[in-house]
C-alpha positions in Angstrom: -5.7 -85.4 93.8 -6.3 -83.2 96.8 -7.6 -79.1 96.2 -4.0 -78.0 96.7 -2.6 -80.3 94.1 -5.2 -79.0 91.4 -5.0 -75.2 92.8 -1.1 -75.7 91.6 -1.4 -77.5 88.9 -4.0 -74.9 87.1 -2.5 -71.9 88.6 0.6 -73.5 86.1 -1.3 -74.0 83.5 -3.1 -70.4 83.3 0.0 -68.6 84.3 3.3 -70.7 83.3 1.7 -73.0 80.4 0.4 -69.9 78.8 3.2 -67.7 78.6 5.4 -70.4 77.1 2.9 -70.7 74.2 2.9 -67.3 73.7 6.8 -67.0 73.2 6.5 -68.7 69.9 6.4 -65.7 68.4 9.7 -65.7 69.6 10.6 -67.9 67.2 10.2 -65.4 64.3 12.9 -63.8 62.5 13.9 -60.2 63.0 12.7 -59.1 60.5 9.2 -60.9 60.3 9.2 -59.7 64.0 10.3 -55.9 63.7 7.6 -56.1 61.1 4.8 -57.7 63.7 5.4 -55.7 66.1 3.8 -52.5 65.5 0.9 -54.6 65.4 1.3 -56.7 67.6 1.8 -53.5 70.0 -1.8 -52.0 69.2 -3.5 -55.3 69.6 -1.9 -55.4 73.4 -3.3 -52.0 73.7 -6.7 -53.1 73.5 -6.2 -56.1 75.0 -5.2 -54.0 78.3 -7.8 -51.7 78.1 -10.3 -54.9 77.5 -8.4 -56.5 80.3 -8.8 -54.1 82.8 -11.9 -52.4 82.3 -14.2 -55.4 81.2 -12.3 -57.8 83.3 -10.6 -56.4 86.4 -13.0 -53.5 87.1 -16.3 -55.6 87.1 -14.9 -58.4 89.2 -13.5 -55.4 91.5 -17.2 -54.1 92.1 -18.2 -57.6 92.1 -16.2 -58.6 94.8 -16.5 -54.7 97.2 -18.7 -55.2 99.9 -22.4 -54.4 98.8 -20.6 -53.6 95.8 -19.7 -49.6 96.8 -17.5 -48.7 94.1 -15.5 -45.9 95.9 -13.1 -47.8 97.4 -12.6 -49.7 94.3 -12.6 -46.2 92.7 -9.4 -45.4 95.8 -7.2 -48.3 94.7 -7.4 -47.6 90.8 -6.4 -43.4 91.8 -4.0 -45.1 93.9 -2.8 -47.6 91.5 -2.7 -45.0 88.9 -0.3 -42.3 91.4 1.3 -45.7 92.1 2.7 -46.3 89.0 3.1 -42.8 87.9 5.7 -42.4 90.7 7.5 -46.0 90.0 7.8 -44.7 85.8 9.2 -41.2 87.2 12.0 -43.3 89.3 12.6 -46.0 86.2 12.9 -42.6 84.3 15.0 -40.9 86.3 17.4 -44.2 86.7 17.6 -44.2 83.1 18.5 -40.1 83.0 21.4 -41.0 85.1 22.5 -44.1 83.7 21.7 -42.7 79.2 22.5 -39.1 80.2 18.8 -38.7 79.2 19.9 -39.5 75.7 17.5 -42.5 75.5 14.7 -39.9 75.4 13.6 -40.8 71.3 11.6 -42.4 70.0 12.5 -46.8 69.4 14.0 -48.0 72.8 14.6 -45.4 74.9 14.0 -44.8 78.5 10.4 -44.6 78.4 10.0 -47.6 76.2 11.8 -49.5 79.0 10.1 -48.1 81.3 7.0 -49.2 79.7 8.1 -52.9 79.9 9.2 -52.6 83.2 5.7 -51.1 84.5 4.0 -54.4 82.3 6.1 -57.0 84.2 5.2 -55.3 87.1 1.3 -55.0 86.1 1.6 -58.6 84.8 2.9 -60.2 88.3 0.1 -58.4 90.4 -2.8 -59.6 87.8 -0.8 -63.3 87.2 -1.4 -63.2 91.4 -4.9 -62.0 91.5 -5.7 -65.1 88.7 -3.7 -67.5 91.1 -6.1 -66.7 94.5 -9.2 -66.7 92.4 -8.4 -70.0 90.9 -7.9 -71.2 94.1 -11.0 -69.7 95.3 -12.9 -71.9 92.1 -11.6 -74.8 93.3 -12.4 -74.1 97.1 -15.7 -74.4 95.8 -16.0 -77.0 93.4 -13.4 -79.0 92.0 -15.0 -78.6 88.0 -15.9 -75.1 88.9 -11.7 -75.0 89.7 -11.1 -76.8 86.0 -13.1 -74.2 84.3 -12.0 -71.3 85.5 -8.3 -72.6 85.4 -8.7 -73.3 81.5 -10.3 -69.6 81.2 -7.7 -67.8 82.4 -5.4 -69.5 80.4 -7.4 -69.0 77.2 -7.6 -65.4 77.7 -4.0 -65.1 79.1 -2.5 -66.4 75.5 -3.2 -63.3 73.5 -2.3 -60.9 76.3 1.0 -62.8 77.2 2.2 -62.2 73.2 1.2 -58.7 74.0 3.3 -58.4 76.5 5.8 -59.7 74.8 5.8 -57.4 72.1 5.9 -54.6 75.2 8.7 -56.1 76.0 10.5 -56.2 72.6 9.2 -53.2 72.0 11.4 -52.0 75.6 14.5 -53.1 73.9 14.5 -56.6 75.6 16.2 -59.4 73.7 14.5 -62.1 72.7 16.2 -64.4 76.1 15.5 -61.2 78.3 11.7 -61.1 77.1 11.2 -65.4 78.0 12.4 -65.3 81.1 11.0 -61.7 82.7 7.7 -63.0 81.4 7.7 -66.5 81.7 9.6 -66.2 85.5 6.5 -63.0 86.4 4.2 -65.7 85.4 4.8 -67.6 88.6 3.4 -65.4 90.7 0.0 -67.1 89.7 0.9 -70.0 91.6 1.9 -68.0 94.5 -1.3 -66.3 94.3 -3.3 -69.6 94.5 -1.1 -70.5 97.8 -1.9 -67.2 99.0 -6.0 -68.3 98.0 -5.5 -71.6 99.8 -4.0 -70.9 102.5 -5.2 -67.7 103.4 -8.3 -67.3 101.4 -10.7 -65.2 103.7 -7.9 -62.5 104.0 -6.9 -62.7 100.5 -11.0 -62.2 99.2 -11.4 -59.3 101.8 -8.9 -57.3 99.7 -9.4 -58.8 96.5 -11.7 -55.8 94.9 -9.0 -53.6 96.5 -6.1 -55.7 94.9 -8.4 -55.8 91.1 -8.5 -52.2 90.9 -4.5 -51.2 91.6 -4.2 -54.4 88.5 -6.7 -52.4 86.0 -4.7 -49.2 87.5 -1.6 -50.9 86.2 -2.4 -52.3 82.8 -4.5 -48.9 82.0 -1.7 -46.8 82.8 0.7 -48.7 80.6 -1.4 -48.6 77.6 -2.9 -44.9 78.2 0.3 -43.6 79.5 3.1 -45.5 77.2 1.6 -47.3 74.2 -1.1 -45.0 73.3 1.6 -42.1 72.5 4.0 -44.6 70.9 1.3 -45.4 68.8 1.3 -41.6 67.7 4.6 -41.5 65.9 2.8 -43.3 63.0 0.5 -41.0 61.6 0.1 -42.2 58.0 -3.7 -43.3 57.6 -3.0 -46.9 56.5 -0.9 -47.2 59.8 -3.7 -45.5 61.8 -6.5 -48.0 60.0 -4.8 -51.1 61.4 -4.0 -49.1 64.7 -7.8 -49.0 65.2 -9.0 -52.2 63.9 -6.3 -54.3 66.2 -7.1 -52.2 69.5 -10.8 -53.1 68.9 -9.5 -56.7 68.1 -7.9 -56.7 71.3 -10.4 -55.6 73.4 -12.8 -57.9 71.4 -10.7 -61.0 72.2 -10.8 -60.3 75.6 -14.7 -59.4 75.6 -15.6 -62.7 73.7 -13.1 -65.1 76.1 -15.0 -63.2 79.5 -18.1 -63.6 78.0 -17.6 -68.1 77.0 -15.2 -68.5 80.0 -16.3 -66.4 82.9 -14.5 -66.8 85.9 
């Protein structure tokens, strides 16, 4: 096979492949899910926060040139006004359209507005994992396999994550497979972006890292974080704080075996 053939075959199998094995939590019951998802909620909290600043953050310093950190810094304040303004208009869409009624706690505005804000999140880092794929494999073809199977073991936990965000928005379980599932094929447009524009793409890449983390911290510091909240009983809170660290110790352990 030639580079572009494995660039698109991996950039499916980190992005696509993954998702789809994470909606077999779909397959639960309602109840067995309504019952998950609390937790399933707090582990995708951590798993953001581990996402973004163990993962994204790094590679975005990593990547600057002679790794100065303030314009990395610029994007993830930008990122972060970025998606503070695109929640305020999903908010404000959702004032019109409820009458602001949606404004409670369960699925209300913001809760959709928090799953709206993860698809969004999820497309821009599904893209960024497509061009650095490619990038692997413009190297080395096994360097290419290696990071293509990393990114797709550490994408499984975070896509059922997301798709207890989604749930969690007020998405059926149909609405939830294909929002996530079709956002994850924007890693394969990422790796044609790598490919055939790979120069451009890596001069904007730290850039590009730090609006991600932006994204994916905003949602679980802005949204999930003060869902979270409403439980306040201390068996509740136990789990809260033993999943986040599970989720950020996931992510941790998979960046530390499969670095990319």
């Amino acid at each position: 096979m030639n580079t572009l053939t494995w660039i698109i075959l991996f950039t499916f199998v980190g992005g696509v492949l993954s998702a789809l094995v994470a909606s077999l939590f779909l397959l639960l019951n309602e109840r067995a899910r309504a019952r998950s998802l609390p937790y399933l909620v707090a582990f995708a909290t951590g798993a953001l926060l581990g996402a973004a600043l163990l993962g994204l953050l790094p590679e975005a310093v990593e990547h600057s040139p002679g790794q100065d950190v303030s314009g990395v810094g610029l994007s993830l304040l930008g990122g972060i006004a970025l998606f503070f303004i695109l929640e305020k208009l999903v908010l404000w869409r959702h004032c019109h359209e409820d009458h602001c009624e949606q404004h409670t706690p369960g699925h209300g505005a913001r809760d959709r507005a928090s799953a709206t804000m993860m698809l969004v999140g999820e497309g821009v880092h599904n893209a960024l994992d497509g061009v650095l794929i490619a990038a692997a494999f413009m190297t080395d073809i096994q360097l290419g396999i290696v990071a293509g199977l990393a990114v797709m073991t550490h994408e499984i936990p975070a896509e059922v994550g997301n798709f207890a965000v989604l749930l969690h928005g007020g998405m059926s379980r149909r609405q939830a497979l294909l929002s996530n599932v079709g956002t994850s094929f924007t890693s394969i447009l990422g790796g044609l972006i790598g490919y055939f524009a790979l120069s451009q793409a890596m001069t904007a890449l730290p850039y590009a890292l730090g609006v991600s983390a932006a994204s994916l911290l905003y949602v679980a510091v802005a949204d999930l974080i003060p869902g979270m909240h409403r439980r306040v009983d201390l068996r509740a809170s136990v789990w809260q704080v033993l999943l986040m660290a599970a989720g950020v110790g996931v992510i941790a352990t998979l960046r530390h075996l499969f670095p990319h």
